[in-house]
ZARO-473948 format. One line per 3 residues: number of its first residue (from 0); their letters; for each residue x, y, z of C-alpha. Coordinates in nm, 4 decimals, decimal comma. Layout:
! ZARO-473948
NUM = a = X Y Z ~ ...
//
This chain:
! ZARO-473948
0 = xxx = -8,4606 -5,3063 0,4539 ~ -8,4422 -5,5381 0,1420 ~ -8,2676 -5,8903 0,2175
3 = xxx = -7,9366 -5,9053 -0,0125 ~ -7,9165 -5,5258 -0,0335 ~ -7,5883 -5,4339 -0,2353
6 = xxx = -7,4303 -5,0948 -0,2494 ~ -7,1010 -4,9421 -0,4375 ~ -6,9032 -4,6516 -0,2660
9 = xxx = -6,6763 -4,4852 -0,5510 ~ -6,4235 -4,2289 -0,4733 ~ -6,3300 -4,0692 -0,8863
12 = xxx = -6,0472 -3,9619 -1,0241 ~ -5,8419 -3,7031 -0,8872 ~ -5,5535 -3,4786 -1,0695
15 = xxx = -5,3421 -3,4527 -0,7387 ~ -5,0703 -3,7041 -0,8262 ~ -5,0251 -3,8250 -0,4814
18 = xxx = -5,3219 -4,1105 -0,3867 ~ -5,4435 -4,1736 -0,0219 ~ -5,7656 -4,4145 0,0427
21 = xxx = -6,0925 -4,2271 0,1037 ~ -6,1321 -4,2105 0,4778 ~ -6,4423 -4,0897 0,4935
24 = xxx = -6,6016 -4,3656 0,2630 ~ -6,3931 -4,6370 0,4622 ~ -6,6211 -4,5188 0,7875
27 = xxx = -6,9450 -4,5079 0,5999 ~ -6,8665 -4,8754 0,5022 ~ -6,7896 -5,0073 0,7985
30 = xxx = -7,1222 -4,8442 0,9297 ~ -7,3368 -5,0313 0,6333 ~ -7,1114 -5,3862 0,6738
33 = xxx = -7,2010 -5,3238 1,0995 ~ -7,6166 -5,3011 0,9399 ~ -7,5517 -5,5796 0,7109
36 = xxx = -7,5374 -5,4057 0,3942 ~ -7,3223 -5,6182 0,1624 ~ -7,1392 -5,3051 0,0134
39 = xxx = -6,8173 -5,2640 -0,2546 ~ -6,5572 -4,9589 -0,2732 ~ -6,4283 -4,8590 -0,5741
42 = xxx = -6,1513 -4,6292 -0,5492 ~ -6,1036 -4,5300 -0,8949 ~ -5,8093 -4,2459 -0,8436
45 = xxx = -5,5802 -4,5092 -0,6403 ~ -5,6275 -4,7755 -0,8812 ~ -5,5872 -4,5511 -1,1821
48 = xxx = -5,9395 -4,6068 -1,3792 ~ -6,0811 -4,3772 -1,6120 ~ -6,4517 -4,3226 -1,6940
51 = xxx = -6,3542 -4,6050 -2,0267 ~ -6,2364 -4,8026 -1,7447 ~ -6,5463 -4,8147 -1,5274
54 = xxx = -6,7920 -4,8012 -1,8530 ~ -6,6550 -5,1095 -1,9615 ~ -6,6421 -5,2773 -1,6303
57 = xxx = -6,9270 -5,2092 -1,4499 ~ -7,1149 -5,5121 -1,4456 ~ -7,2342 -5,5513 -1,1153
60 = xxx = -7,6208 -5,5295 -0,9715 ~ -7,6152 -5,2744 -0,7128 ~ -7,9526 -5,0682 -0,5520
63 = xxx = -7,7494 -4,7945 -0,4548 ~ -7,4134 -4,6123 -0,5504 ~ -7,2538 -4,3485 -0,3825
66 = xxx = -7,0048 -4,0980 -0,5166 ~ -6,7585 -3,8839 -0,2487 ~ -6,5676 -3,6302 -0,4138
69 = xxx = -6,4102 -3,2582 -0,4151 ~ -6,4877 -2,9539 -0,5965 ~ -6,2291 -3,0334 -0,8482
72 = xxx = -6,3864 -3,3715 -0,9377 ~ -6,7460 -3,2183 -0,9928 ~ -6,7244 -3,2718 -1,3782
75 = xxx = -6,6147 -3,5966 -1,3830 ~ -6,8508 -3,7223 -1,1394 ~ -7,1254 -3,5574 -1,3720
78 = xxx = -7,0127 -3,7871 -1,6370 ~ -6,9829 -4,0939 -1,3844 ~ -7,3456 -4,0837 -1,2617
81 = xxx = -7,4747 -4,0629 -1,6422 ~ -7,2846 -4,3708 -1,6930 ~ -7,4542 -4,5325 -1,4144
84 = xxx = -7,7969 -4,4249 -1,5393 ~ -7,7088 -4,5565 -1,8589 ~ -7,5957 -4,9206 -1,7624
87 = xxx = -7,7889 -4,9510 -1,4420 ~ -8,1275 -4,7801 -1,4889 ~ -8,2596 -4,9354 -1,1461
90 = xxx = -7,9401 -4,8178 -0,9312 ~ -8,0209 -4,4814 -0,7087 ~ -7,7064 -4,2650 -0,6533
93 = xxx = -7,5883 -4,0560 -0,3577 ~ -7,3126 -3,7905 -0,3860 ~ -7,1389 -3,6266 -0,1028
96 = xxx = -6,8635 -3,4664 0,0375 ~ -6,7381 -3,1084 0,0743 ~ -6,8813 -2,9556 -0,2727
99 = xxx = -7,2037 -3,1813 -0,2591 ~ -7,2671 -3,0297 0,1087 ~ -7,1983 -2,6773 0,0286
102 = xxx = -7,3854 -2,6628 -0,2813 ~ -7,6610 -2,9531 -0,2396 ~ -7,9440 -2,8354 -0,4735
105 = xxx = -7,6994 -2,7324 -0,7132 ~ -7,5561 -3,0531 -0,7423 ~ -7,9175 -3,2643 -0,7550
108 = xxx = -7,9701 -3,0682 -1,0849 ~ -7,6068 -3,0483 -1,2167 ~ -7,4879 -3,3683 -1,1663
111 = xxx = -7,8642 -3,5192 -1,1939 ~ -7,8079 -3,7600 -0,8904 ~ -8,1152 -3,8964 -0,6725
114 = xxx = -7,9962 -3,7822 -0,3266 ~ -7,6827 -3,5357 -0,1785 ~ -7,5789 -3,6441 0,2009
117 = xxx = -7,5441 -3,2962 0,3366 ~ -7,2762 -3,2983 0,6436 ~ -7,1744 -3,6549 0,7694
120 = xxx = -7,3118 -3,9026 0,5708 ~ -7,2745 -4,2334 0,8020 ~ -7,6468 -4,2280 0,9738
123 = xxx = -7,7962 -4,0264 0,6563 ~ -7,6978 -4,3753 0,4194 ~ -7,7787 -4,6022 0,6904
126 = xxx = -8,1627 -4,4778 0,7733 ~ -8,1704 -4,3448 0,3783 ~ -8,1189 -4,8020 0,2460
129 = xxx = -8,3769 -4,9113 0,5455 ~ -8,6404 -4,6352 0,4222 ~ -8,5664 -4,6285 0,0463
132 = xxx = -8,9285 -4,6815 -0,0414 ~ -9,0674 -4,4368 0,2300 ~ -9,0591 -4,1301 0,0840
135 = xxx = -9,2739 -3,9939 0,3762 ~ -9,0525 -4,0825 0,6179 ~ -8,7153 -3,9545 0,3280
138 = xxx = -8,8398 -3,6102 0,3483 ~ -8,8193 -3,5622 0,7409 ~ -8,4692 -3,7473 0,7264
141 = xxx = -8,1886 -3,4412 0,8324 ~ -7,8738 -3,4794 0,5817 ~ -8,0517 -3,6094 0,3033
144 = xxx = -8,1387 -3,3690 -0,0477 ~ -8,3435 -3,5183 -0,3338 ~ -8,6471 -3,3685 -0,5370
147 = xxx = -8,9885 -3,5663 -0,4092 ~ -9,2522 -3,7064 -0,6382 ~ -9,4253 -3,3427 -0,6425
150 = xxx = -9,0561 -3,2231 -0,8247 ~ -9,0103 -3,0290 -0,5356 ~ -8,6412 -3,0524 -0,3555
153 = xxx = -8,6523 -3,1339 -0,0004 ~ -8,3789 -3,0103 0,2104 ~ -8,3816 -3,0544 0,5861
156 = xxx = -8,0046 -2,9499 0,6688 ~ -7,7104 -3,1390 0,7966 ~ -7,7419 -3,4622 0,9230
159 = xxx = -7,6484 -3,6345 1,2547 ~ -7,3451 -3,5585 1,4018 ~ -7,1901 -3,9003 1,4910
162 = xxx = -7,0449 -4,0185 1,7828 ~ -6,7525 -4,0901 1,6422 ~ -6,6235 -4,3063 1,9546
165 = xxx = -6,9101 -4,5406 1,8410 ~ -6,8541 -4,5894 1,4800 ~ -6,6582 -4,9028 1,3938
168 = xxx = -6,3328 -4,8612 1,2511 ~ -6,2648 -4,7718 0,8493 ~ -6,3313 -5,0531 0,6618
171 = xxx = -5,9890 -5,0631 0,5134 ~ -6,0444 -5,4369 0,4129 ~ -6,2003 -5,3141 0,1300
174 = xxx = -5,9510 -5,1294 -0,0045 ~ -5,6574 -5,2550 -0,2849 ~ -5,3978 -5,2224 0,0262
177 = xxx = -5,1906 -5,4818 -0,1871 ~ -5,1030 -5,2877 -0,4696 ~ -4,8994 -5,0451 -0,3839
180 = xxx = -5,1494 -4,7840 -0,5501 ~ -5,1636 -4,5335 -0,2364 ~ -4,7946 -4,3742 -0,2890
183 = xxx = -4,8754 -4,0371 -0,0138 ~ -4,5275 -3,8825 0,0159 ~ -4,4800 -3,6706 0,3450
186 = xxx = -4,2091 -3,5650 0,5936 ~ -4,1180 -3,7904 0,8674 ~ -4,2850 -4,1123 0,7509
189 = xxx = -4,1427 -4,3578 0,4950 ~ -4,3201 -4,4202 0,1503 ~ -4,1858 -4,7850 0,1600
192 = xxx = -4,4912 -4,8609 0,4011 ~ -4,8531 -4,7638 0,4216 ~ -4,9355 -4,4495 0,5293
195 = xxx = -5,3030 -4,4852 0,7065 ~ -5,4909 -4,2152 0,7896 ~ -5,6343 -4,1755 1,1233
198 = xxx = -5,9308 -3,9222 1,2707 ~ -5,9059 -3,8931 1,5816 ~ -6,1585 -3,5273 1,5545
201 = xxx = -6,3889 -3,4388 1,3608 ~ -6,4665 -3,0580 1,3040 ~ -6,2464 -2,7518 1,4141
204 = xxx = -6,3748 -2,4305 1,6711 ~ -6,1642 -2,1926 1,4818 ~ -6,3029 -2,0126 1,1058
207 = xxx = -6,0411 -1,9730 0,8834 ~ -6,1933 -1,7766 0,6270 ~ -6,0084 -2,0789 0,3485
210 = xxx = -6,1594 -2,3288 0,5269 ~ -6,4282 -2,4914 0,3679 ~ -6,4126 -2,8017 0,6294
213 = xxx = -6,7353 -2,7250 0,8109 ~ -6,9581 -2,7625 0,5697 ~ -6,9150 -3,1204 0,6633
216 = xxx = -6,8508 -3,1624 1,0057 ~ -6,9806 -2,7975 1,1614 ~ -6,7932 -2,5909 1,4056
219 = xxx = -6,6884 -2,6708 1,7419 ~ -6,4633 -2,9990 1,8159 ~ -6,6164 -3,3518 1,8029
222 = xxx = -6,3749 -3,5414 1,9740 ~ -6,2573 -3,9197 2,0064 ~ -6,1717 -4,0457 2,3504
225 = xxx = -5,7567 -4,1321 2,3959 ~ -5,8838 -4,4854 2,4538 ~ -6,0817 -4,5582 2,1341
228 = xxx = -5,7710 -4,3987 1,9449 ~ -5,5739 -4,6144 2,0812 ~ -5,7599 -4,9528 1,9953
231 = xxx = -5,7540 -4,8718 1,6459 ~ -5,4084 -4,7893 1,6377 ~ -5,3652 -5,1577 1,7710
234 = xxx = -5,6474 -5,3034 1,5480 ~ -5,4499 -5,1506 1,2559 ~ -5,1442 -5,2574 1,3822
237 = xxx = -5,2426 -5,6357 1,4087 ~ -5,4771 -5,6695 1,1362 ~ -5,3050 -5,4904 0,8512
240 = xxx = -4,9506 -5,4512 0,9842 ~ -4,9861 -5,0674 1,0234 ~ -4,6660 -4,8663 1,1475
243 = xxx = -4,6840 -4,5287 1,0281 ~ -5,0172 -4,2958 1,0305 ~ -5,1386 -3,9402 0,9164
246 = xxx = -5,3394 -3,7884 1,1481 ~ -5,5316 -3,6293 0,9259 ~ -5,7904 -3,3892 1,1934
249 = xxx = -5,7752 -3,0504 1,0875 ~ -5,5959 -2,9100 1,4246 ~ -5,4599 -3,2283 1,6341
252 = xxx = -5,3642 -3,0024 1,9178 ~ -5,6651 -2,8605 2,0107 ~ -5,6955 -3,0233 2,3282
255 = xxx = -5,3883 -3,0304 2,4920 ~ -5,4511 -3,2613 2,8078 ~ -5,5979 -3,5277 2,5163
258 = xxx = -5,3369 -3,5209 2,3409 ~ -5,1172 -3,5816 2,6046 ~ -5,2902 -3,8770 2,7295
261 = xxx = -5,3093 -4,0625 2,3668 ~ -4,9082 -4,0450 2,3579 ~ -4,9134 -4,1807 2,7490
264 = xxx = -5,1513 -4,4539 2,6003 ~ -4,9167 -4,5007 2,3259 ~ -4,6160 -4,5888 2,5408
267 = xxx = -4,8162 -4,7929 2,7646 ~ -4,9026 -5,0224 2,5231 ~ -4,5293 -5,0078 2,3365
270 = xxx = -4,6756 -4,9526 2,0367 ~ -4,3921 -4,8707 1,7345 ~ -4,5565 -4,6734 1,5408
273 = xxx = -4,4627 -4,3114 1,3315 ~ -4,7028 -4,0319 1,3260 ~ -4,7716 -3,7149 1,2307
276 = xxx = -5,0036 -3,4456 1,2843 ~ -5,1433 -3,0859 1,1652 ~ -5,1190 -2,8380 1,5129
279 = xxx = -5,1566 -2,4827 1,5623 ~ -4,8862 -2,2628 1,6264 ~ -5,0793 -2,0960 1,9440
282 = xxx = -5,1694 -2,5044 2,0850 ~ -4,8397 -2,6012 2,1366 ~ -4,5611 -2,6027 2,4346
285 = xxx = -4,2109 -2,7667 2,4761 ~ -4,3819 -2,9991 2,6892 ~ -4,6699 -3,1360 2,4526
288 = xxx = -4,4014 -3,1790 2,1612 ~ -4,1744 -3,3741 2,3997 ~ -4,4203 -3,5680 2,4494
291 = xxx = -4,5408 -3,6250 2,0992 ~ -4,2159 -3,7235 1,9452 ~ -4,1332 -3,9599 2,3217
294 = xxx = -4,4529 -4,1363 2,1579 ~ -4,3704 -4,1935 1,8495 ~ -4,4457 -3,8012 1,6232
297 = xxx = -4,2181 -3,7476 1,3533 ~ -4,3391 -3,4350 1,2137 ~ -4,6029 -3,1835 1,2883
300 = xxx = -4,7951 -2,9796 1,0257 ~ -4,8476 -2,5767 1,0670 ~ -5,0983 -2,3577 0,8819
303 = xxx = -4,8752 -2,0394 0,9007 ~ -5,0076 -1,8918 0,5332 ~ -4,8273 -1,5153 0,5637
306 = xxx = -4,5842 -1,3438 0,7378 ~ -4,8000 -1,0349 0,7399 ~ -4,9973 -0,9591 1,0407
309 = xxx = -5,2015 -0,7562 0,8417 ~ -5,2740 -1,0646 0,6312 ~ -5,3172 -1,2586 0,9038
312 = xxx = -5,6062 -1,0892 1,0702 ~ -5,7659 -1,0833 0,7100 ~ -5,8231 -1,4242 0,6445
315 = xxx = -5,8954 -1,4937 1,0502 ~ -5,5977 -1,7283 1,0920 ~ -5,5912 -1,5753 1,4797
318 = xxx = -5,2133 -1,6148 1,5497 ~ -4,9388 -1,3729 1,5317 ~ -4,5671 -1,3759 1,4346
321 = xxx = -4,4204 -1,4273 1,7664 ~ -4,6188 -1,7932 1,8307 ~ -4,4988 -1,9205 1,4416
324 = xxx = -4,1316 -1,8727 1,5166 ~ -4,1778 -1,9795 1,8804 ~ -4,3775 -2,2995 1,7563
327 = xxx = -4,0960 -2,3871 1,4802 ~ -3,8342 -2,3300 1,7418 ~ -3,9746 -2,5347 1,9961
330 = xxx = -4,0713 -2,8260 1,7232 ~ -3,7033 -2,8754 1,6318 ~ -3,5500 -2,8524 2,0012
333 = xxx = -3,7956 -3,1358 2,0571 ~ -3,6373 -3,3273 1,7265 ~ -3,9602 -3,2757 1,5371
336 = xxx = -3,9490 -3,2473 1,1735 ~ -4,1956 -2,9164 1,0489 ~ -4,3626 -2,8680 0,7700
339 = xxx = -4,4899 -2,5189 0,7122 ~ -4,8402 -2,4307 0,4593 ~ -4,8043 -2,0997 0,3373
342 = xxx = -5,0303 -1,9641 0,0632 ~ -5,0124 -1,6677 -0,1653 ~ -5,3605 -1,4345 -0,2983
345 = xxx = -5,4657 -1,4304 0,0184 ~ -5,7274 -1,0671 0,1174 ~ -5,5177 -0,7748 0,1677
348 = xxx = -5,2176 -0,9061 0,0212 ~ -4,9228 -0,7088 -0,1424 ~ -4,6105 -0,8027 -0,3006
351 = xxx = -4,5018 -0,6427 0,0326 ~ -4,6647 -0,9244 0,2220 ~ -4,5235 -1,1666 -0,0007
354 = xxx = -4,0941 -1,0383 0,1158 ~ -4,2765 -1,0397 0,4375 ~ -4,3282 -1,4101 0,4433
357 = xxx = -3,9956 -1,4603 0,2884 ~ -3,8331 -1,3266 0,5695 ~ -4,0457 -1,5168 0,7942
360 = xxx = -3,9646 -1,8377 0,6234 ~ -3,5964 -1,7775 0,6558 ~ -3,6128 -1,7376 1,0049
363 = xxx = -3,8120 -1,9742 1,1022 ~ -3,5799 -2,2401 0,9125 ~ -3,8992 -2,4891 0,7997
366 = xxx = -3,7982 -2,8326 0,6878 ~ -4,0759 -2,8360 0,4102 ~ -4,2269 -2,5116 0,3558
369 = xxx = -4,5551 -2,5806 0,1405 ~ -4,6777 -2,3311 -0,0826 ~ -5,0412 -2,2760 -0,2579
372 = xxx = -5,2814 -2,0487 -0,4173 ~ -5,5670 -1,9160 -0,1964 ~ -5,8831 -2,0830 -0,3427
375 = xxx = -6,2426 -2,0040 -0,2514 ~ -6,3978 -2,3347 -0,2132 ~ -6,7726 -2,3449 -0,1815
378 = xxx = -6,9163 -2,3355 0,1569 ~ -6,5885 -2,1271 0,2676 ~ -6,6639 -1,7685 0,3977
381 = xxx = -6,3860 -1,6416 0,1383 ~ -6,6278 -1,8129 -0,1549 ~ -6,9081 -1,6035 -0,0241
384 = xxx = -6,6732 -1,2738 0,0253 ~ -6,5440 -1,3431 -0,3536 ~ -6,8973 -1,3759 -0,5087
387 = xxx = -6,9511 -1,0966 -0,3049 ~ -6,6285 -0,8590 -0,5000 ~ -6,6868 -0,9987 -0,7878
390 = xxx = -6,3521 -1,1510 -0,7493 ~ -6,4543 -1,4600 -0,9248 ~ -6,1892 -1,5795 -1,2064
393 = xxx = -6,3288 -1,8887 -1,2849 ~ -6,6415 -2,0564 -1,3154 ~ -6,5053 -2,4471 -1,4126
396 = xxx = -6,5019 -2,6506 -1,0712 ~ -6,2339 -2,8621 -1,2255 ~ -6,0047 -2,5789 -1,2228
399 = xxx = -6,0146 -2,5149 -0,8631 ~ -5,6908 -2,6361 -0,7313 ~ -5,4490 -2,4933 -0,5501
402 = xxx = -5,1349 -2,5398 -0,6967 ~ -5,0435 -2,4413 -1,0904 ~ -4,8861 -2,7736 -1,1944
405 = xxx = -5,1822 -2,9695 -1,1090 ~ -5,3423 -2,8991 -1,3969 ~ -5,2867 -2,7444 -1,7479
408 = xxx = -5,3887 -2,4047 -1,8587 ~ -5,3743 -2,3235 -1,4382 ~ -5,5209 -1,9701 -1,3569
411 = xxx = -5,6081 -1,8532 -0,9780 ~ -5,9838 -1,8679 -0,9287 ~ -6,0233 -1,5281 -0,7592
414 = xxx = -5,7936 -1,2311 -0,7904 ~ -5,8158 -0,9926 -0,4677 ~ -5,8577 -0,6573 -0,3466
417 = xxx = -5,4593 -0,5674 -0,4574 ~ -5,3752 -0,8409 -0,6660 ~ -5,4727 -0,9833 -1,0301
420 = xxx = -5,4909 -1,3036 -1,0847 ~ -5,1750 -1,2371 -1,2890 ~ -4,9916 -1,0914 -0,9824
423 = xxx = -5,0674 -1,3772 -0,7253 ~ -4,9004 -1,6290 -1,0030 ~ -4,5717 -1,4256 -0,9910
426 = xxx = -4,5696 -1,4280 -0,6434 ~ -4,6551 -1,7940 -0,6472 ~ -4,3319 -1,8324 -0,8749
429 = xxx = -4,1415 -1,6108 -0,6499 ~ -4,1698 -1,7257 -0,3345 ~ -4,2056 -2,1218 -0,4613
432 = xxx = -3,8308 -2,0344 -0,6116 ~ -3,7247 -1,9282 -0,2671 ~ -3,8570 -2,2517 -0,1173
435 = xxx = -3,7759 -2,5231 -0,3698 ~ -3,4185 -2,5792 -0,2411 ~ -3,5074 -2,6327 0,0829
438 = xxx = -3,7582 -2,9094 0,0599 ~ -3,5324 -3,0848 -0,1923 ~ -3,2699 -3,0906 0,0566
441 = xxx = -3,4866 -3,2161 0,3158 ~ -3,5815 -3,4897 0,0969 ~ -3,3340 -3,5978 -0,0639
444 = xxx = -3,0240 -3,4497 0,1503 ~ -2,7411 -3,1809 0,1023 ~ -2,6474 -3,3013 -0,2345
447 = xxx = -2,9732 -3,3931 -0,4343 ~ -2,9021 -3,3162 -0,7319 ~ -2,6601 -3,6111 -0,6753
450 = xxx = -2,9118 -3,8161 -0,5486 ~ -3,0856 -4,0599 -0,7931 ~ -3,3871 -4,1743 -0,5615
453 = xxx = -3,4935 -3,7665 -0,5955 ~ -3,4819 -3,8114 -1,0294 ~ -3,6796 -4,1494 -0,9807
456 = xxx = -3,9280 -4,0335 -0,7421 ~ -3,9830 -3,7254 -0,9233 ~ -4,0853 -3,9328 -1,2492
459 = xxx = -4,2620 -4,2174 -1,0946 ~ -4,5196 -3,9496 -0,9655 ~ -4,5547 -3,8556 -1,3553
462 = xxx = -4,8047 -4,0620 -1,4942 ~ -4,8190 -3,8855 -1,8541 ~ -4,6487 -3,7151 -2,1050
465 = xxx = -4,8647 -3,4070 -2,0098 ~ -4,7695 -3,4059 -1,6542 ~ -4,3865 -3,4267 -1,7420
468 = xxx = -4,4459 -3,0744 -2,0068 ~ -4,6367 -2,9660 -1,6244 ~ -4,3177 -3,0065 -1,4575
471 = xxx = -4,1282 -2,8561 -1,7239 ~ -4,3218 -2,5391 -1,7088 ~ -4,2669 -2,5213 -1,3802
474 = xxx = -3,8982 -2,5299 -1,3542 ~ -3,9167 -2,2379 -1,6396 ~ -4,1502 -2,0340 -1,4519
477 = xxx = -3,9476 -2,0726 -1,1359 ~ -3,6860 -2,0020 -1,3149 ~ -3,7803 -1,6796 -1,4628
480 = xx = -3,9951 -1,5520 -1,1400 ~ -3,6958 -1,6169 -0,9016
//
């Protein structure tokens, strides 16, 4: 490995108007700094840079760059890497992420970078800097994608799964922590502090057929121990003053007797700290929860996404009716605050379905029911099933989000089985109507529309005269779908 290597991790741009730091970029960091990689992040999106911004900026040497981003970011980070090629011929660039590891060859050619890091990226960049020159040695290395000297694109698979109980902790230190940039806005934690995420998992045993999550980390459940959760908890706590985290693993509650034991840890070591968590509905008991808020849980997340069974057993959620209102029952006898994701355009669904989930969101009594559009993301099995039906809508990655006021000109990406594309927007409208109330209360009290924190909140998250005509359509449509 070259003495005074340099590299630049850059997480782009992103329409969603809420900005958390780039977890997975903050572990591949600390990896490098632990190999003595001199690196730089660059979190454009938090810090509010355009692709002006960075062209006129960039002014740094660097001998390798590397770009994390979503399937919604694909076209900007096209127009990022030609920027780099353009002011920094010598600089090799690595993208990854969910997209990048889904579609790898695809996004070699498309976004003309010189390597994808397929799965977890943190040994790929390591052994890919020490062997840069090797190319030998490059093509046998799992996780990495790049086309050889031949012009032939080598693609051994994932790469390493890490032991995450080994990996230092995030390299938050390199993050603009000071400015006030990451705003995340969520039940049961205060957006006067820092939110920070923490992983305590990596990868999830169930298949969701939305999911598009294992394309990164795999199947099954790569677990950290109770004790190394712990230690960074108190790291974060003494180092950067951190009270209030996001667990951000895709099902927290997967092992019950772990989880258990990280709250026992907790109180052990009287840490004051606020949490919060995504569980299943079929992981939890009275007991667990108990326990979670004794230890410092303010709110638990629940993927609930119909109140169909039919629906349900389409899109392999593997729960059933009686275990959502049983979870959202327990959650608030144990003083829990819930947030519920439900999603509309989902396989099998009817307008039916959708007065089926109304009713189940009126008796389970949610404190912030979330609502989106089913989206087939690459690498998800309902991407393959929707190529499959020719169910396809849309063929601009930027457009895949889940949610119509994220974007202008919104359209769902697939329509279904039953439903146009036209149809799961009005029952988008519908149900959001039904829902909208309720998480303004929750926010913002009985009374918000007396409340001037919700009308100042509401427009700080605005950033442009576009996004307030978003809004605007949005009350209309709700208005006239309702």
């Amino acid at each position: 490995m070259k003495k005074n290597l340099r590299v630049l991790l850059i997480y782009p741009p992103y329409v969603w108007e809420y900005k958390r730091p780039a977890l997975g970029l903050a572990y591949i960091a600390s990896v490098l700094i632990a190999s003595g990689v001199e690196v730089d992040i660059l979190d454009m999106d938090a810090e509010g840079l355009t692709l002006k911004d960075f062209s006129t900026s960039f002014d740094k040497d660097y001998s390798l760059i590397g770009i994390s981003f979503l399937t919604p970011q694909y076209q900007t980070v096209r127009e990022l890497v030609r920027l780099i090629k353009r002011k920094q011929k010598d600089a090799l660039v690595v993208v990854g992420g969910p997209h990048a590891s889904a579609m790898p060859e695809q996004s070699i050619d498309g976004l003309k970078a010189d390597f994808v890091a397929v799965g977890e990226g943190e040994y790929t960049i390591v052994n890919l800097i020490k062997n840069l020159n090797d190319e030998k040695y490059l093509e046998k290395l799992p996780g990495l994608v790049f086309r050889n000297g031949a012009g032939n694109i080598i693609n051994q698979g994932k790469g390493e799964t890490s032991d995450i109980n080994t990996l230092p902790f995030p390299a938050w230190h390199l993050f603009p922590l000071e400015s006030n940039c990451y705003n995340v806005s969520l039940p049961g934690v205060s957006n006067k502090e820092m939110v920070f995420p923490l992983l305590t998992s990596r990868s999830c045993p169930y298949d969701c057929v939305f999911c598009d999550s294992h394309t990164v980390f795999g199947r099954g459940f790569n677990a950290r121990t109770p004790g190394n959760i712990v230690e960074e908890i108190k790291y974060m706590n003494e180092r950067f003053q951190a009270r209030q985290f996001d667990i951000v693993d895709d099902t927290f509650s997967v092992d019950v007797k772990r989880v258990h034991e990280v709250c026992a840890l907790i109180l052990k070591n009287n840490l004051k700290i606020k949490w919060i968590c995504n569980a299943r509905v079929n992981l939890v008991d009275l007991k667990l929860l108990e326990a979670m808020k004794k230890a410092g849980c303010t709110a638990v997340n629940y993927g609930v996404e119909s109140g169909d069974p039919v629906v349900i057993q389409n899109i392999s959620k593997k729960i059933k009716i009686e275990q959502i209102i049983n979870a959202h029952k327990l959650s608030k006898e144990a003083g829990l605050i819930v947030t519920t994701f439900i999603m509309v355009g989902s396989i099998g669904e009817t307008f039916g379905s959708v007065k089926l989930t109304e009713k189940l969101i009126e008796k389970i009594d949610s404190d912030y029911p979330g609502l989106s559009i089913s989206t087939p993301f690459p690498g998800s099995p309902l991407y393959k099933i929707a190529l499959e039906n020719n169910w396809l809508q849309v063929k601009d990655w930027s457009k895949y989000v889940t949610s119509p006021y994220a974007i202008d000109d919104y359209q769902p990406i697939m329509r279904t089985d039953v439903m146009t594309g036209d149809e799961i927007l009005k029952a988008y409208y519908y149900l959001m109507g039904k829902i909208a109330r309720k998480k303004l209360k929750t926010k913002y009290g009985q009374f918000y529309y007396m409340n001037p924190s919700m009308y100042m909140n509401e427009l700080k998250r605005v950033r442009d005269i576009r996004g307030i005509l978003r809004k605007l359509a949005l009350v209309k449509n709700l208005i006239s779908n309702s």
